[in-house]
C-alpha positions as CSV (number, residue, x, y, z in Angstrom):
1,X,-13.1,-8.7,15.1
2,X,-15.4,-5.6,14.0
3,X,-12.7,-3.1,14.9
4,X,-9.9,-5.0,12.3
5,X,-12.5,-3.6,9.9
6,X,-13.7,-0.2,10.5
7,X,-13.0,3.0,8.5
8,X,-12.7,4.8,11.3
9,X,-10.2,2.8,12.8
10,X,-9.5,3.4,16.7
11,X,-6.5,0.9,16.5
12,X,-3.9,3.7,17.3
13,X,-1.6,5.4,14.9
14,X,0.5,3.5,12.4
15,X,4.2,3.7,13.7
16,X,6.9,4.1,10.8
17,X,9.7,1.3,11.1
18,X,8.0,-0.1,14.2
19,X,8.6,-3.9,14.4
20,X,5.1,-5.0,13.1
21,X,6.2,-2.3,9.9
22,X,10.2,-4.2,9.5
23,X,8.6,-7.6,9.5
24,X,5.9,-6.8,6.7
25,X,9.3,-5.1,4.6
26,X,11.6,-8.5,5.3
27,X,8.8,-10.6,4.2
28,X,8.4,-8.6,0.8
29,X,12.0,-8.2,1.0
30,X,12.7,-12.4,1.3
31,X,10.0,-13.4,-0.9
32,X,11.7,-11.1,-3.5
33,X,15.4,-12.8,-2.7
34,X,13.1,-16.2,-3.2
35,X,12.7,-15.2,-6.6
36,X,16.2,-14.9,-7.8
37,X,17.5,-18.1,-6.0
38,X,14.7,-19.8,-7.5
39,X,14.2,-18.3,-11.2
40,X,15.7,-21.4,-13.0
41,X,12.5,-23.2,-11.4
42,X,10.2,-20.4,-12.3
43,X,11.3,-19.6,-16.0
44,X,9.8,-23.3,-16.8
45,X,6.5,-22.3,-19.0
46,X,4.1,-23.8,-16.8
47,X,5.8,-22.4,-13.5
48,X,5.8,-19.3,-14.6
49,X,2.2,-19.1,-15.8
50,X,1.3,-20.1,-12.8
51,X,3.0,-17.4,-11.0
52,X,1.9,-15.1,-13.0
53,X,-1.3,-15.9,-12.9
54,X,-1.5,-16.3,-9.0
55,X,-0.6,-13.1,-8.4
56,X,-3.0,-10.9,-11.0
57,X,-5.4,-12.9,-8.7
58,X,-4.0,-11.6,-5.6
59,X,-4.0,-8.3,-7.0
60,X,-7.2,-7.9,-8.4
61,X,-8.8,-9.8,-5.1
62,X,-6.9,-7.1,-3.1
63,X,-8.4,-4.5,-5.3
64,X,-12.0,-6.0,-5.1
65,X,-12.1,-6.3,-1.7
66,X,-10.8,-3.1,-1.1
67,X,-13.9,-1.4,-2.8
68,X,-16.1,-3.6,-1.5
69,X,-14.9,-2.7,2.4
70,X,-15.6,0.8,1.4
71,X,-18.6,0.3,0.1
72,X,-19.9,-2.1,3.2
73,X,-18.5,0.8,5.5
74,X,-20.2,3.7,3.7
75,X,-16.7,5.0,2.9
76,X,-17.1,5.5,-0.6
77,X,-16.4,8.4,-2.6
78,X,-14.7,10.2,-4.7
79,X,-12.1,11.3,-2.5
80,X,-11.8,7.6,-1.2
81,X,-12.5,5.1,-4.1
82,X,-11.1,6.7,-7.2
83,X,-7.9,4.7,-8.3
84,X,-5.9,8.1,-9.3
85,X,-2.7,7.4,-7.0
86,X,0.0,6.8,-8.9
87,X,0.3,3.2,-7.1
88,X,-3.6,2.6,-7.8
89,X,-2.7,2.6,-11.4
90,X,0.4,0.6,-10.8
91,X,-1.1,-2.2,-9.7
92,X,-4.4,-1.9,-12.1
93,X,-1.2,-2.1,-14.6
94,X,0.4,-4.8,-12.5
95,X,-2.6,-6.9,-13.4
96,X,-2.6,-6.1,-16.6
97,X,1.2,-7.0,-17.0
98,X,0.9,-10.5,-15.9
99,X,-2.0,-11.7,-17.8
100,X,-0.6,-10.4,-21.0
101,X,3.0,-10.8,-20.0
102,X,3.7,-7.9,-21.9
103,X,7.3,-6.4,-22.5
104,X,5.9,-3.0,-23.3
105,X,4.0,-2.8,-19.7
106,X,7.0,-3.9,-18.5
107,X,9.1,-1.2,-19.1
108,X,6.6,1.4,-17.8
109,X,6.3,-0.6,-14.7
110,X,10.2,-1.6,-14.1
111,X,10.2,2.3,-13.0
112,X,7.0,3.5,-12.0
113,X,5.6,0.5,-10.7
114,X,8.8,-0.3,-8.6
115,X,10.3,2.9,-7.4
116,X,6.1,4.0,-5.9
117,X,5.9,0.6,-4.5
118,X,9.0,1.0,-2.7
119,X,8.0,4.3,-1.6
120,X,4.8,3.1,-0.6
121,X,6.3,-0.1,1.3
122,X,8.9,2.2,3.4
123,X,6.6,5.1,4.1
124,X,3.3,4.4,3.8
125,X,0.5,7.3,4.5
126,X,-1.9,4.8,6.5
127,X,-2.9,7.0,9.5
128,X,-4.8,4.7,11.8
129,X,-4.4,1.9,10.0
130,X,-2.1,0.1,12.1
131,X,-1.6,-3.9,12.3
132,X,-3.7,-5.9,12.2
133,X,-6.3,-4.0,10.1
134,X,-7.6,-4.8,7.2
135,X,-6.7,-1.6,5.3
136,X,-3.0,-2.8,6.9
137,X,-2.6,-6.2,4.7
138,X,-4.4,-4.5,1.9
139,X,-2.2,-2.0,1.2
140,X,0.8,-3.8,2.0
141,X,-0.4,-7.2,-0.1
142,X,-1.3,-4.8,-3.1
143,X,2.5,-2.6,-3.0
144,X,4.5,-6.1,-2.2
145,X,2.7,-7.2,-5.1
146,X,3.5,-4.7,-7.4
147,X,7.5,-5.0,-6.8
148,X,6.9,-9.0,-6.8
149,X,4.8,-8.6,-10.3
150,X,8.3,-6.5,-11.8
151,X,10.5,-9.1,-10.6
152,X,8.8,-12.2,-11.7
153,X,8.9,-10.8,-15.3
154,X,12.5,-9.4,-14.9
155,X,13.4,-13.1,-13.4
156,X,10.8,-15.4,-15.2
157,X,10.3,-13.6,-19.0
158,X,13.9,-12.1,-18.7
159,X,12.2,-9.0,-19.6
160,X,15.3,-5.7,-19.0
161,X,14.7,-2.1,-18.8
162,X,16.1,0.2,-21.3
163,X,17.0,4.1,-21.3
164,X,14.9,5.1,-23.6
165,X,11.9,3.7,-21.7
166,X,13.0,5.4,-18.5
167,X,12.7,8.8,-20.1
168,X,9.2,7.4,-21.8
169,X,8.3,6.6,-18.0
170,X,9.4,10.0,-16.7
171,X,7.4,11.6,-19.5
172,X,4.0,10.1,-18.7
173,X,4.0,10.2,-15.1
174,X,4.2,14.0,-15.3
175,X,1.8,14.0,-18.1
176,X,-0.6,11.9,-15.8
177,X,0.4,14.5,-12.6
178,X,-1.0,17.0,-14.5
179,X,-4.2,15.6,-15.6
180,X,-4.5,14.4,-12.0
181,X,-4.1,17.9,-10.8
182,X,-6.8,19.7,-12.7
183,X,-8.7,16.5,-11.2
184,X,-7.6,17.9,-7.5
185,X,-8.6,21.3,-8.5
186,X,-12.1,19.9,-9.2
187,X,-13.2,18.0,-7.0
188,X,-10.9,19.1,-4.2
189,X,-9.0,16.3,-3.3
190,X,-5.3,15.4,-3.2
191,X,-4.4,12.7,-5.4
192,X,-0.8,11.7,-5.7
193,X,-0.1,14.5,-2.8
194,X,-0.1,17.2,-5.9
195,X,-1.8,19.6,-3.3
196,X,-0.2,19.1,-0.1
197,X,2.0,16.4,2.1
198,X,0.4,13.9,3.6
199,X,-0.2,14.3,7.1
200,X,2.2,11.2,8.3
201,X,6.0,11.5,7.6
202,X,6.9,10.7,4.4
203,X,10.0,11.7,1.7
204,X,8.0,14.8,1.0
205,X,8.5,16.5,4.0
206,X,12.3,16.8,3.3
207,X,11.8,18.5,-0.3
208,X,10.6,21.8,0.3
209,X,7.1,24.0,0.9
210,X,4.4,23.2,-1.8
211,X,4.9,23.9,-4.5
212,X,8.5,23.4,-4.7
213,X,8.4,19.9,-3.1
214,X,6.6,19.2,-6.6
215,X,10.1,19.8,-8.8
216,X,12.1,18.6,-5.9
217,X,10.4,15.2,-6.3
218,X,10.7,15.0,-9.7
219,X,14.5,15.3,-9.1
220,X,14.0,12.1,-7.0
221,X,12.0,10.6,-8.8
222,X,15.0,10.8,-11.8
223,X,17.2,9.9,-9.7
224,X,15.2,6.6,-8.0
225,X,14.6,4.9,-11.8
226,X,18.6,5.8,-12.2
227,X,19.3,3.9,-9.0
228,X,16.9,0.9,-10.7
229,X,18.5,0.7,-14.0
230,X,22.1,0.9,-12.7
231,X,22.5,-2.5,-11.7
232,X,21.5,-3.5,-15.9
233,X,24.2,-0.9,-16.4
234,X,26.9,-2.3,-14.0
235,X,26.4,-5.4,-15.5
236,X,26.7,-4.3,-19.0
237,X,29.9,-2.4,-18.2
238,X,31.8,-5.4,-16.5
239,X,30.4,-7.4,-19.8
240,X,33.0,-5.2,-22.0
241,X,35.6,-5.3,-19.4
C-alpha cells in the first residue's frame, strides 16, 4: 500500500492514452454528459446547492490532502507546494466559484478554468505517477473537477460566457505569466512551463524551441477559448435565422 503513496514513485512511467488514462477521460467525459441530461433536476435551488457545495468539498479535500502527502513525504517546497500553475489557481478559483456562485468568476473560469483542465486531463505531466497512485486520482479528481465546477454553473445557474470576458481572460492570464516568470527567475523553478517543456509529451512540444513555444501558445490558447465560446455563438446565430 506504501508504494501508492510515495513521492518517489517506482510504479513505472505514466503512459499517455493508455487504457487506465481513456477510462479516467470517459468517466470525466460521462459524468459531464450526466449533467446536461439531468440539468432540469439540478437547476432546483436545493439540488443545485448541493452540488455545488459537494464539489468545493471535493476540491478543497483534494487540495488539503495534496499538501498534506507532501508534507508527510518530506516533499515540500517551493518548487513542489506553491500553487502558481495556472490549474492550481483554477481550481483554488473553482472553489471559490461555487460557494459564492459568482457570475464574475464564472467568466474567468468558462476559459481559463476549462480550456487548462482540458489540457491537463489529455496530457497530463505526471512522470511516475502512473495508476493507481495517489498523486494519479489527485490530479485527475482536482482537473475533472474544475471542468465539472464550469459546467454545473453553465447548466445549474445558466451562467454564459461573453466576448468581452474572453479577451478580459486572455488579458490576465498573460499578466499572471509574467508575474509568474520573474517568480521562475527567482527562485529557479518552472511554473506554468514558462522556462522549458515539460519532460513528458505534451502540446508544447509541437510549438516551437523556447522561447517561441511561449507566443505559439498564446495563439492556442486564443484559439482553445474560441473553440469554447463557439457553441454560445452557433446557437445565437441559428436564433436569428
Amino acid at each position: 500500500m506504501e508504494r501508492f503513496f510515495q513521492f518517489h514513485s517506482k510504479l513505472g512511467p505514466f503512459h499517455l492514452f493508455s487504457l487506465d488514462h481513456l477510462i479516467t477521460i470517459g468517466i470525466i467525459l460521462i459524468l459531464s454528459v450526466l449533467l446536461f441530461v439531468f440539468r432540469k433536476q439540478i437547476q432546483d435551488s436545493g439540488k443545485k446547492r448541493l452540488f455545488r457545495f459537494s464539489l468545493a468539498f471535493l476540491l478543497l479535500a483534494s487540495e488539503i490532502f495534496f499538501h498534506m502527502w507532501l508534507v508527510y513525504e518530506n516533499a515540500w517546497s517551493l518548487k513542489t507546494g506553491l500553487p502558481l500553475e495556472l490549474s492550481d489557481i483554477t481550481v483554488i478559483l473553482g472553489i471559490i466559484m461555487l460557494l459564492t456562485n459568482s457570475y464574475r468568476v464564472f467568466q474567468f473560469m468558462y476559459f481559463a478554468g476549462l480550456a487548462s483542465s482540458i489540457q491537463a486531463i489529455l496530457t497530463p505531466d505526471l512522470g511516475h505517477y502512473s495508476f493507481p497512485h495517489f498523486r494519479y486520482f489527485e490530479f485527475f479528481v482536482s482537473h475533472g473537477g474544475v471542468v465539472l465546477a464550469c459546467l454545473i454553473l453553465l447548466v445549474a445557474s445558466k451562467y454564459r460566457p461573453t466576448i468581452p470576458s474572453m479577451w478580459v481572460t486572455v488579458l490576465i492570464v498573460n499578466l499572471y505569466a509574467a508575474c509568474v516568470f520573474f517568480i521562475n527567475k527567482s527562485l529557479k523553478t518552472n511554473f506554468m512551463y514558462l522556462m522549458k517543456k515539460p519532460e513528458n509529451t505534451s502540446l508544447l512540444d509541437y510549438l516551437g524551441p523556447w522561447p517561441w513555444y511561449l507566443l505559439s501558445a498564446e495563439l492556442v490558447m486564443i484559439v482553445s477559448f474560441y473553440i469554447l465560446y463557439s457553441p454560445f455563438w452557433l446557437k445565437r446565430k441559428m436564433q436569428r435565422n
